[in-house]
Structures are given as structure tokens and as C-alpha cells.
N, C-alpha and C positions, 0 to 999 in steps of 0.2 A: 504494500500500500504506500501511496505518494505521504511523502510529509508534510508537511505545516509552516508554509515558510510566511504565515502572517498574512495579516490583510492586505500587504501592496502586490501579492499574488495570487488570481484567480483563477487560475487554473493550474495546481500543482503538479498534476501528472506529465500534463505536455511540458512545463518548466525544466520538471528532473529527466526528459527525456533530450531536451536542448543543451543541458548541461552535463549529462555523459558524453555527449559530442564535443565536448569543451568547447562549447560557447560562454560567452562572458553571464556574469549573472546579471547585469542591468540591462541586455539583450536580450536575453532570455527570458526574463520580467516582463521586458513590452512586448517580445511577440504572445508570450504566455497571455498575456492583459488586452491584447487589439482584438476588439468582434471579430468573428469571422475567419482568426488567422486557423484554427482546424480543418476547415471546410479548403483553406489554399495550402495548404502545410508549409506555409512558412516560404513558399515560392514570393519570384519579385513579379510585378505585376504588369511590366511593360517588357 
């Protein structure tokens, strides 16, 4: 089960999955935190 990494993240599962990728944790925050980024996994949009 994903942890608890506090109210400034709202989606903890997809977090801890951006950051065994070693992404940064304040990147991983906002894609974890932006509507919609599930549904684009994190792809760029243009």
C-alpha cells in the first residue's frame, strides 16, 4: 500500500511510482497533483 506523504499529495500511489523512477519529489508532486495526469501518464502534450 502507497504511503502518506501528507496533504500536498493527492495521489500517493502514482507519486511512489514516479519516484522509483527517480524523478524528483517536487515533480512528482505536481504530476501526482495535475487532473487528468492518469488518464495521459505523464506524457507531454504537444
Amino acid at each position: 500500500m502507497a504511503k502518506d506523504h501528507g496533504p500536498s499529495v493527492k495521489n500517493d500511489k502514482q507519486y511512489e511510482g514516479l519516484r522509483k523512477k527517480e524523478m524528483s519529489k517536487s515533480r512528482a508532486a505536481a504530476i501526482a497533483n495535475s487532473p487528468g495526469s492518469s488518464r495521459r501518464g505523464g506524457k507531454k502534450s504537444g
